[in-house]
Structures are given as C-alpha cells and as structure tokens.
C-alpha positions, -999 to 999 in steps of 0.1 A, spaced: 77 -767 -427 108 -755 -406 117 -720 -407 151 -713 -425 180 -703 -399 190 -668 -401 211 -644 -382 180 -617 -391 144 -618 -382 119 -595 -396 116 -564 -380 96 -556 -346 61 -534 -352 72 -504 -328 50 -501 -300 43 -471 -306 27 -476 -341 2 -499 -324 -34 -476 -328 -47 -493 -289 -19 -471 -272 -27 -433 -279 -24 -428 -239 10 -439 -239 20 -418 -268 10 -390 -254 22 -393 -217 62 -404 -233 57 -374 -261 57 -398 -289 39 -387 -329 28 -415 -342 33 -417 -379 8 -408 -406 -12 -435 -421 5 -454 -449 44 -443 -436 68 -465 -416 76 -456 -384 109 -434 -376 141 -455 -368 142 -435 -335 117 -422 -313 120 -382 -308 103 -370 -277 83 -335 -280 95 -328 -247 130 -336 -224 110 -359 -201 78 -380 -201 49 -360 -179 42 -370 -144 21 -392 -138 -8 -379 -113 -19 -403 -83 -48 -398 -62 -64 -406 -34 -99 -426 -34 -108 -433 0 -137 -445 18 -147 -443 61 -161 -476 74 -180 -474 104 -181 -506 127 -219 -509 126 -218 -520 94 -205 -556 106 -239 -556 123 -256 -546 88 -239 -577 70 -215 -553 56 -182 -569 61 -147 -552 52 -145 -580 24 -181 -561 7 -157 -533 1 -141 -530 -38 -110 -526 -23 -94 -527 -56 -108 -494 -65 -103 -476 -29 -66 -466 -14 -75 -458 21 -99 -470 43 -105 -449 76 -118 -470 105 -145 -453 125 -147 -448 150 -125 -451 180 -132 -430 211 -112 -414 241 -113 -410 275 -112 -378 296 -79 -385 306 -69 -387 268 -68 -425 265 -79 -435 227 -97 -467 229 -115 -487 205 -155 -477 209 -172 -512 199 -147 -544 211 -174 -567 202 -176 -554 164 -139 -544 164 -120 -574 180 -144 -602 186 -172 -609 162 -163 -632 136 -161 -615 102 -141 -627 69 -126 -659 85 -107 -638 112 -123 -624 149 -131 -589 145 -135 -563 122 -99 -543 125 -82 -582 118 -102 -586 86 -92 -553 75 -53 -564 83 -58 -596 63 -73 -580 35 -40 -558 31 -21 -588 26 -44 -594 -4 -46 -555 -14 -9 -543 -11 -16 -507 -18 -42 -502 7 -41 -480 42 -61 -482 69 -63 -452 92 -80 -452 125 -106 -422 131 -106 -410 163 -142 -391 174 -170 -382 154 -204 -367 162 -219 -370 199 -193 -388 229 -169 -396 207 -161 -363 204 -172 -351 238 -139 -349 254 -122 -338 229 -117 -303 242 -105 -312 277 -78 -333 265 -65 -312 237 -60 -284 265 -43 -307 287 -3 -312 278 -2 -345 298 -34 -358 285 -24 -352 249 7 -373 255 -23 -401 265 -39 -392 237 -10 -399 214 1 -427 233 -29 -449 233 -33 -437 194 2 -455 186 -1 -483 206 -36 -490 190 -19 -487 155 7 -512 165 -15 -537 176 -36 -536 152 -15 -535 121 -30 -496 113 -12 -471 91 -23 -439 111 -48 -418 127 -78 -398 118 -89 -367 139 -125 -365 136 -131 -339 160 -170 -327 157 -156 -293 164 -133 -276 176 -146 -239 188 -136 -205 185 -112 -208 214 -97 -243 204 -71 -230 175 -43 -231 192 -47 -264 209 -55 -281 187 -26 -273 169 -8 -281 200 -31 -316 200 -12 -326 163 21 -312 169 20 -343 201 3 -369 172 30 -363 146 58 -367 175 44 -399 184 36 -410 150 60 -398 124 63 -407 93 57 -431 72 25 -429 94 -3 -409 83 -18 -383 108 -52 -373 88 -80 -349 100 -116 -341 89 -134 -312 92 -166 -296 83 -163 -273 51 -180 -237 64 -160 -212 75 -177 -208 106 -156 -242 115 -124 -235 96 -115 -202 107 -107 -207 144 -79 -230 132 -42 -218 119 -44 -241 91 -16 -236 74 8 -246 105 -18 -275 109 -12 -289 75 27 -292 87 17 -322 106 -13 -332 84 -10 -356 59 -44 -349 44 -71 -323 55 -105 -343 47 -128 -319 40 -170 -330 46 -185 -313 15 -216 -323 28 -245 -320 56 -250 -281 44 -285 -287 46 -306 -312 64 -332 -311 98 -317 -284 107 -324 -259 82 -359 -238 78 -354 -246 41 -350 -276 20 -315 -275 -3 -287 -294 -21 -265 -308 9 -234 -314 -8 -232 -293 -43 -201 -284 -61 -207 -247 -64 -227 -217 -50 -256 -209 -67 -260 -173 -83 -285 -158 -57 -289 -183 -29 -316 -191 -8 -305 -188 24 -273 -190 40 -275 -228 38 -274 -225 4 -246 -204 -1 -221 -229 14 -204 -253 -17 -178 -274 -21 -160 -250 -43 -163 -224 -13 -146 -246 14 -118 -255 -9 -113 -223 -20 -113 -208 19 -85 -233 30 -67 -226 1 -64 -190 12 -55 -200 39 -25 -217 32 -34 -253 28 -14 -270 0 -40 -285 -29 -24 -315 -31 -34 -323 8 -71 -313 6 -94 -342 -1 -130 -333 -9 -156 -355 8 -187 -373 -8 -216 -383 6 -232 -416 -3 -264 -408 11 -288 -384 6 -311 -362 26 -348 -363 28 -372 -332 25 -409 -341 27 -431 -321 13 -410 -297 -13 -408 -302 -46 -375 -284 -53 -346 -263 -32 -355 -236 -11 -390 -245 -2 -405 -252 36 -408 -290 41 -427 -311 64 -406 -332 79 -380 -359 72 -379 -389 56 -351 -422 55 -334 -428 89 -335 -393 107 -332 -373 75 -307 -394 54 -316 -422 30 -284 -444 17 -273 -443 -18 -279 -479 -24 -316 -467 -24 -316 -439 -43 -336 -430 -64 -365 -441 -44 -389 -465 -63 -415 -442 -80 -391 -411 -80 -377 -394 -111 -342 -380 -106 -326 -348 -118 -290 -335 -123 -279 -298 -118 -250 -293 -137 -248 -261 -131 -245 -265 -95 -232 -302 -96 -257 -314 -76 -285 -340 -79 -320 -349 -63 -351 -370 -71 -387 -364 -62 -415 -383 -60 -408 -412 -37 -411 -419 0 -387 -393 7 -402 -368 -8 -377 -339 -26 -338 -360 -16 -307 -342 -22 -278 -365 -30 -246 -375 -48 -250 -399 -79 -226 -410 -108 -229 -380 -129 -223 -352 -98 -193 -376 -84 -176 -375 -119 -181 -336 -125 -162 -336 -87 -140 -357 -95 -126 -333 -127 -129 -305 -104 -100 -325 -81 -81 -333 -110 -84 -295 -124 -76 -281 -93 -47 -300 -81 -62 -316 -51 -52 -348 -34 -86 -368 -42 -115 -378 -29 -132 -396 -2 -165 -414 9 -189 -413 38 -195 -441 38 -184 -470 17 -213 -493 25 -233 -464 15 -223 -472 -23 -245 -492 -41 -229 -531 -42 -231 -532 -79 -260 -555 -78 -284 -522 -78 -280 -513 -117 -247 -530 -125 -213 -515 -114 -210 -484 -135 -236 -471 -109 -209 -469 -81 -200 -439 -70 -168 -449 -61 -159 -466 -90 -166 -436 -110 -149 -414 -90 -118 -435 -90 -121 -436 -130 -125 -400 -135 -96 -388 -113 -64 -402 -127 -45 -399 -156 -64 -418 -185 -81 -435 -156 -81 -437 -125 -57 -436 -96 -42 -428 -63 -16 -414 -44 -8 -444 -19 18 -424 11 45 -449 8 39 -463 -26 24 -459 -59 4 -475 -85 -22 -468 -109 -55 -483 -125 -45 -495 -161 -68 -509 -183 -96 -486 -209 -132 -480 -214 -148 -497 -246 -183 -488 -261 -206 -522 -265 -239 -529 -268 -250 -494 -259 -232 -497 -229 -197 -481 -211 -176 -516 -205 -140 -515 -193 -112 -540 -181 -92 -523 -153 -69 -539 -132 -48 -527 -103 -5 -524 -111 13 -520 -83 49 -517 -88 54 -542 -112 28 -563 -98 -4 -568 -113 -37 -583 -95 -73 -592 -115 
C-alpha cells in the first residue's frame, strides 16, 4: 500500500527530545521538556552561546629501542594519542642535531616502510590529527653537550639548523628539548637556546620542552619568558623516588602527603604545577607527565621504609607487568598514588587506571593542557586485562568534555561516542571526528 501524496509530512521528533543526547543538551543550553509534554516550537538557549568545547592533549614519547622490542609505531592506539614525541635524537658539540640510532630510525624495516621515523609519517596519513615531535637529548650523552652549545651563539644557530632540516626531511611537526638539566648558571641560555629554535621553527611548528618537576630544576630558568617560545612545558611528574633515595616512596603521586617522610616525599605533582604556575607559566601549556612504569623497592612493605635493593630492570618494572603475579595492589586516593606488594619486586610504586583518571580530573579542574606518557609501549597492549586497563585510554576518556579529547596545534577534534554499563562491565563505542571526518 502506497502512501497518499501530500504537501505535509508528520512532524520531525526534535533532537533534542531524544533521551541518548543529555551531553548535547547541556553543552548548546537546551531544557528538555518534562515527561508527557511536547517539545517547544523553538529552542531557547539558557545562555547567548553554546560553551566551549575543551580539547586536550594526550601524548605519548616513543623511544627507538622499542623497534628492537617488537614494539612498532603501528602497536601504538594512535586513535586515542594526539602527539607522539620521537626519542631520542642527539647533538654534537658543535651543535649539530642528529638522529642517535640510523639503523632503528631510518633503516630497519618496520610497518611496510624502512625505518621507524617513515612508519610514523605514514601512519599520519592514516591518523590525520596526529603530531610527531622530535626530542632532542635525554638522560646520559644525549644530553652531555647540551651546555656547551646552548652557551655558544653560532653553535645554537647549528643546533636549530640541523633541528629544521631533520623535521623537513622527515615529515616532523617540531622539536622537543629534553635537556637532563640545565644548572643553576644555564637560565639565561637556555632561554637564549629557544629564542634561536622558535626563529628557525616558527609556527605552525611546535617547539616543546620537558623538564623535571622539583624546584631544585625549575628555578634556575625565567619560565615565564621561556613559555613565549614554548608551545607546551612537559612536566616529568615522576622519578621522585627510586635508587637513589635512602627511603622507599610513591615516585609519581598527585599530592604531598601531610607530614612527609623525607624530602623525597615531599615533592608531588600538585607541587611542580603549582611552582610553574607562580611562576608565570600559562595552565593551558603545562602538560603533566605519567609514568607507565613503576619502581621497585625490595624489601619494604610500604613508603618510607629502608629497602634492600632494586628489583625490574635497574629499579623500574613496565606497566604491562604490573601488578606482579602474586602481588596485591593498593590505591591511595588520598595521595593519588598506587603500589602493589608481594611480588618479585617487592613494595612497586606506579601509575594504574584508577591514579591516571584522578590526574586526569585534576588537568581538567585545573585548566592545564593535558597529559603525557613515558612511555607508550609501557602501556599495557590491551591483551593484559582487556582495554579498559590502559592507562592511556583512560586518561584520554577522563580529560575531555563528556569524553575524551585533545587540543591538536593546528586542528581540532574530539572523541565522540559514550560509556554503557553491560554485563558488569564499563563498555563504550568511541570513535575519532575530526572536522567533519569520522574514522572507526
């Protein structure tokens, strides 16, 4: 049976009536109506303009021994991550930047291209959104000449030379200054060593840097004239206990505890963002680092005891591993930290779902810019548990608007989707919508 012809159709259900869109009717200011009403012919906003919308940054750092770990750049979920910083490339006394492993970098044959820097270029052709920064340094000789060069005018033109030519080669969307550290008498050159970067590099390239969170690092630097050329200050909340210390302790929790320990114990996340800050550095460019890996106290039985000794590889023990078979873990929420005892390890400090969602509210509270992993191969694959135990899938979730999201540099885009309760168990359907274009 045809349908009669007629000029009028029944009417259309307003979106807005629909019950599966309460997100959108609160970001566009929209009442829905009582139970057992029609809808209004119009739609009246509570407010002149819809809110905001919030993007932030969820980035990882992937080091180029991974490739020799089978942990390609195509293991990443690069549908959840908006930066990736490539680490690490080293330079020269005389400033030059070069890339620190050519086999694992250019060469080896990884993801149906040669080298690890070409996978990573033809993965953005698959991931729009993405940026890949190069990090220039790290701990031991990648950072050794650091000093030299930054005190050097000519040598920081070689230094920001070399940088750009790399990221044109290469297909790279900035650099990352990983300098492991600058000292009490390197302030000013260092300054001097971005102010040569930016020139080089302006935008939309991103010129990045990452430094520890104690003061004891930060307050050599004029941060606030620094952050003129920064696009992001990464800030390691992490590594504020370990071999090191006479004490075992939380390595990367939230917040200072009420009477610490030891001076080890004093230092938080909340502190280092909160020095910065006070120091001129906008929110919205400080992005609070994660570790995904834990360290190993052998021995104690809970914070501030004498240990004997380290376990994992020198101290640290992967997240993918953790907890340790035969270990019982434990969340602080007071101090947003967790640990597990009991296993191979011994007493392990670490990061897990539960401390990496409480951090990522604190980013969203606080205004910051997001949030980023070392590493990303540290993160379990999803196989360990099933995928709501990745860290970086829950930190992603818990920092947007509804969501997830991030703040892109050039672009924008946000995770769309919702969480369901089945079975017991969180399920969601997110996808990736970027400008109009949507990706599974």
């Amino acid at each position: 049976m045809s349908r009669p012809n007629s000029s009028t159709g029944p009417p259309p259900v307003p979106w807005y009536s629909h019950p599966r869109f309460p997100l959108l009717k609160r970001h566009f200011g929209v009442t829905p109506p009582p139970v057992g009403q029609s809808p209004p012919l119009s739609v009246e906003r509570e407010s002149p303009r819809p809110r905001e919308l919030r993007m932030f940054v969820n980035a990882v750092y992937y080091p180029n021994w991974s490739i020799y770990k089978q942990q390609p750049p195509s293991s990443l979920k690069l549908n959840q991550i908006s930066h990736v910083y490539y680490s690490f490339a080293w330079l020269r006394a005389d400033g030059t930047v070069y890339l620190s492993d050519e086999y694992a970098d250019t060469q080896i044959e990884v993801d149906g291209v040669n080298g690890c820097l070409a996978a990573f270029r033809k993965l953005k052709q698959q991931h729009t959104h993405l940026k890949v920064i190069l990090s220039v340094g790290g701990g031991g000789k990648g950072s050794d000449n650091f000093k030299e060069v930054a005190a050097d005018m000519n040598k920081r033109e070689m230094f920001a030379y070399t940088a750009r030519e790399l990221c044109i080669q290469h297909g790279l969307d900035g650099i990352d200054i990983d300098w492991e550290h600058p000292s009490a008498t390197c302030g000013q050159n260092y300054l001097a060593l971005l102010d040569t970067l930016r020139r080089y590099l302006p935008k939309p390239f991103l010129v990045t840097t990452a430094l520890p969170c104690g003061e004891w690092a930060l307050h050599p630097l004029p941060l606030a004239t620094c952050m003129s050329y920064l696009d992001f200050l990464n800030l390691m909340a992490y590594d504020f206990s370990g071999p090191w210390s006479p004490l075992s302790g939380h390595h990367a929790q939230l917040y200072t505890p009420r009477t610490p320990c030891s001076d080890a114990a004093a230092a938080s996340a909340d502190a280092g963002i909160s020095y910065v800050r006070s120091q001129g550095v906008p929110a919205h460019k400080i992005i609070l680092g994660i570790p995904a890996y834990g360290r190993s106290f052998l021995g104690a039985e809970e914070a501030g005891e004498i240990y004997e000794g380290c376990g994992g590889d020198e101290g640290t023990i992967e997240y993918r591993e953790l907890p340790e078979r035969g270990a019982t873990e434990h969340v602080d929420m007071a101090l947003g930290a967790a640990y597990c005892k009991g296993g191979r390890g011994g007493w392990v400090s670490y990061d897990n779902v539960q401390t990496v969602k409480m951090k990522a509210a604190y980013v969203k509270e606080q205004g910051l810019g997001g949030v980023f992993y070392w590493t990303g191969t540290g993160d379990k694959s999803g196989d360990e548990g099933g995928p709501w135990w990745r860290l970086v899938l829950r930190g992603c979730i818990a920092s947007g608007e509804g969501g997830g999201g991030g703040y892109w540099g050039r672009g924008w885009g946000c995770w769309e989707g919702g969480w369901g309760i089945g079975n017991g168990r969180e399920k969601g359907n997110w996808r990736w919508k970027d400008r109009g274009r949507s990706r599974r």
